[in-house]
C-alpha positions in Angstrom: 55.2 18.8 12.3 55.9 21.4 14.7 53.3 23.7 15.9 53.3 27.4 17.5 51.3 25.9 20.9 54.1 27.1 22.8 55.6 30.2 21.4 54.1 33.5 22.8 53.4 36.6 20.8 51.9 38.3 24.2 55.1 37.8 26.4 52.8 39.1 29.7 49.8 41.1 29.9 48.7 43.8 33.1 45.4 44.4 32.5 44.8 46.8 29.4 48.5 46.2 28.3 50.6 43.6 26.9 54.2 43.0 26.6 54.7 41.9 23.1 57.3 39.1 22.0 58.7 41.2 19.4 59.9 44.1 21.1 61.6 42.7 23.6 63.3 40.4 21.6 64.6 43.8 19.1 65.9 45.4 22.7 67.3 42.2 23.7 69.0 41.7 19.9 69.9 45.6 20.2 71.3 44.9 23.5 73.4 41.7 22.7 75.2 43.9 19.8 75.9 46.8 22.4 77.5 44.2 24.5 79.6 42.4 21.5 80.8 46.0 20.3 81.8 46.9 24.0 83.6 44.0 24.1 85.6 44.4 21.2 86.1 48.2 21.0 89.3 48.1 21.2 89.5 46.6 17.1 88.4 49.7 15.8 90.8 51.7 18.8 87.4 53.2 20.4 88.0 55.2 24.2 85.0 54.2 26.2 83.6 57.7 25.3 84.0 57.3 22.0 81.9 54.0 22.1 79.0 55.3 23.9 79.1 58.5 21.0 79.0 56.0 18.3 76.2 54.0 20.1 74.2 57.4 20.0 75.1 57.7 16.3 74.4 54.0 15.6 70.7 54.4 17.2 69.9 57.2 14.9 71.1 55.6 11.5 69.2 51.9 12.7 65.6 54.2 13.7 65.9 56.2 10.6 67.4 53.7 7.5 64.3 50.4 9.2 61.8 53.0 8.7 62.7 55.0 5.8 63.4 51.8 3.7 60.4 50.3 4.9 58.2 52.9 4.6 59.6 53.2 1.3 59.4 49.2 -0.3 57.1 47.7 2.3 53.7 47.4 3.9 52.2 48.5 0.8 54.3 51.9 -0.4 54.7 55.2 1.0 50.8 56.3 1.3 49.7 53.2 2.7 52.2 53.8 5.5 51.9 57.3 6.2 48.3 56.7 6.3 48.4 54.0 9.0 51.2 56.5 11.1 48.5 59.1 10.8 45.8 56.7 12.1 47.7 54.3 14.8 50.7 56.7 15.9 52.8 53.5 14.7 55.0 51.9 12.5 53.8 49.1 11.0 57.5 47.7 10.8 61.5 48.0 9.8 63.9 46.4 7.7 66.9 44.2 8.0 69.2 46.2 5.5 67.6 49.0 6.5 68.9 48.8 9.8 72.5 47.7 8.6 73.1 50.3 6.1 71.7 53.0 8.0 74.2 52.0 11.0 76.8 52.3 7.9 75.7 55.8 7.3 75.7 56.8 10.9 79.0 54.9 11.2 80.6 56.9 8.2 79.4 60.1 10.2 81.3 58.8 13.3 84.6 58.1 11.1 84.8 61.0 9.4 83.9 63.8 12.4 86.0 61.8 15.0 89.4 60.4 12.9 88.4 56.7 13.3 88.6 53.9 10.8 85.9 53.0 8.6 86.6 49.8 7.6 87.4 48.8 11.5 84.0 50.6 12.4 82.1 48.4 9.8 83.9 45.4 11.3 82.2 45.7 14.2 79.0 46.8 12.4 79.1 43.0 10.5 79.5 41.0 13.4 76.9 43.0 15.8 74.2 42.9 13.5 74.0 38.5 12.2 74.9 38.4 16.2 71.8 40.7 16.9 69.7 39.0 13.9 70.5 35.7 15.5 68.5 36.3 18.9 66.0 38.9 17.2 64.6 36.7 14.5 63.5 34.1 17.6 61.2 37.0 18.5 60.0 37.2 15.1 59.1 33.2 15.4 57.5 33.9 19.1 55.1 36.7 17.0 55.0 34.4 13.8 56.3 37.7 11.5 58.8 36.6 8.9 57.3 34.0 7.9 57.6 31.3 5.0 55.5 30.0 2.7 53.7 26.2 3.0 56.1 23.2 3.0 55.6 19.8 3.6 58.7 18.9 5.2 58.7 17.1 8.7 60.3 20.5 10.6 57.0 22.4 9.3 55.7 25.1 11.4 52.0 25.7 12.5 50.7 29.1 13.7 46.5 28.5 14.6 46.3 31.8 16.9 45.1 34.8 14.9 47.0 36.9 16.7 50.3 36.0 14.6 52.0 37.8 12.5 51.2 35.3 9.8 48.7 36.1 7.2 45.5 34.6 7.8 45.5 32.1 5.2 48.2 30.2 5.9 47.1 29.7 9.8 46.7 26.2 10.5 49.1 25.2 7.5 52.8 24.2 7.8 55.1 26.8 6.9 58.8 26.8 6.4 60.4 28.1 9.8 62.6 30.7 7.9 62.6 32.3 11.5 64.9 29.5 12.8 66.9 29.6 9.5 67.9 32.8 9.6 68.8 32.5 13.0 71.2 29.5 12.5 72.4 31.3 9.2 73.5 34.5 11.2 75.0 32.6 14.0 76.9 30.6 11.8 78.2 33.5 9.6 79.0 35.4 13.1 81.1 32.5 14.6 83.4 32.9 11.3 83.9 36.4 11.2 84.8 37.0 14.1 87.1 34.3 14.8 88.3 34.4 11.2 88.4 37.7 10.4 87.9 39.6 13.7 90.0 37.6 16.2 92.6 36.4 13.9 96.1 38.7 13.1 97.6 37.8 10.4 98.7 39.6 7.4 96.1 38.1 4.8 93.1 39.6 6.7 92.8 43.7 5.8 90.6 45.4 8.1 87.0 45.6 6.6 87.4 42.1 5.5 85.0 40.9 8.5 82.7 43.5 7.0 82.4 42.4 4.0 82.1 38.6 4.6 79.0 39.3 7.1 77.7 41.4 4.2 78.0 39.2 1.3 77.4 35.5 3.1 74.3 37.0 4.5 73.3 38.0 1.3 73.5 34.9 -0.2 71.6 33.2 2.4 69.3 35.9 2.3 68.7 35.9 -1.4 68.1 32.2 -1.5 65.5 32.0 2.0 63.8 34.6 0.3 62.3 31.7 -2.5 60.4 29.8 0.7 59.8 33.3 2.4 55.9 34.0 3.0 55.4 37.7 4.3 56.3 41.1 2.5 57.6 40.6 -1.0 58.3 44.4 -1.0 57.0 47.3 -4.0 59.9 46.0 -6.3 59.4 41.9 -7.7 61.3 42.7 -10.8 61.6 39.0 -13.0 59.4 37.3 -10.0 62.4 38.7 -7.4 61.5 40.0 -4.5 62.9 43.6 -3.0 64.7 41.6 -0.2 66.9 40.0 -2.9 67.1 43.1 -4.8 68.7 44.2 -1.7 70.5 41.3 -0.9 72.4 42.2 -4.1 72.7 44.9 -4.1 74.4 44.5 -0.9 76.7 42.1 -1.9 77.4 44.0 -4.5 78.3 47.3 -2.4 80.4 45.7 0.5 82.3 44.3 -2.7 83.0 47.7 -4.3 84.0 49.0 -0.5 86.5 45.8 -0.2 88.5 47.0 -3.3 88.2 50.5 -2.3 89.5 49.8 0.9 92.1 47.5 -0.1 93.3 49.9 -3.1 93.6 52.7 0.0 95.7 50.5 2.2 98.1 49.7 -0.4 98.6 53.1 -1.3 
């Protein structure tokens, strides 16, 4: 059984103020996707000016779809949050798809105002953001947010410091490390789309196609890690779901409906 001894929630503290795991880890995640679309702007045929416009774009659409949709399904409803914004001058968190479809939105904005592809844009989109997730949920474990629910299985995780992220009656208990799944899940995802469906030229793979595998293959895993997932069920638990997997399908769902779009344009 593992326990959280040495993971730090409070990365360094000077004086009055502390450096908290979870930030840093979302600018180090936000800064690893930067780099990967950098690296591969040429895919979608982006000048270096165009790359740092879209980045502009791309930090909009993430800021305003993570707190919309969470202030929206999470943390208890609208009033609940606007309540604690009023009181702490904070967010209490974001969202996953959130983030992504927000960066779709802003990336549709880019496509259309500056003649550039859609599908190649989202591309790059699918790949930056399980490559992000992957370092970013290892913050989440440092802060014990995004957690799971009690397991008895030898790779068990323990959180005893109050300070976590997890609720308080689970501390001491062993919890599934969903944190370390997801992480493995959206490296593993990564790794094939983009040498699969980014890296590869061949005539079978459409643009958009990287796109929509990230999409739908994080779904899935998301969908199914949501049934040993501890924290936030969301406002929506329709038939014992929760909203994570309502979004996870609906995901899937839309990058499926873009993928025939797309393809139907192309052969046009």
């Amino acid at each position: 059984m593992l326990e959280s001894r040495n993971m730090r929630p409070i990365l360094l503290s000077l004086g009055p103020y502390s450096v908290l795991a979870g930030p840093v880890f979302a600018g180090l995640s936000a800064l690893l996707a930067f780099f990967y679309y950098r690296a591969n702007r040429n895919h979608a045929k982006l000048t270096n000016d165009e790359l740092w416009t879209l980045m502009a774009y791309l930090t909009v659409g993430t800021f305003l779809g993570a707190v919309f949709l969470y202030v929206t399904l999470y943390g208890g409803g609208p009033i609940r949050n606007i309540n604690y914004m009023a009181r702490f001058r904070a967010i209490q968190g974001g969202t996953y798809y959130g983030n992504y479809w927000g960066c779709f939105a802003a990336s549709m904005i880019f496509a259309y105002r500056h003649k550039k592809s859609l599908p190649l844009l989202a591309d790059l989109l699918g790949c930056a953001a399980v490559l992000g997730l992957f370092l970013f949920r290892w913050g989440c474990l440092q802060h014990g947010c995004c957690h799971g629910t009690i397991t008895d299985l030898p790779w068990g995780i323990t959180f005893k410091i109050p300070f976590y992220g997890i609720r308080s009656t689970l501390l001491g208990l062993p919890v599934h490390p969903v944190q370390i799944y997801s992480s493995a899940a959206s490296l593993v995802i990564f790794l094939y789309a983009h040498f699969s469906l980014i890296k590869k030229r061949n005539s079978a793979v459409r643009p958009g196609d990287a796109f929509v595998a990230t999409t739908v293959l994080y779904g899935i895993f998301r969908f199914l890690v949501e049934f040993v997932r501890g924290s936030d069920y969301g406002m929506l638990q329709p038939l014992g779901l929760t909203t994570s997997q309502l979004l996870a399908a609906a995901s899937i769902a839309a990058a499926l409906a873009l993928r025939k779009h797309w393809h139907k344009e192309s052969s046009a």
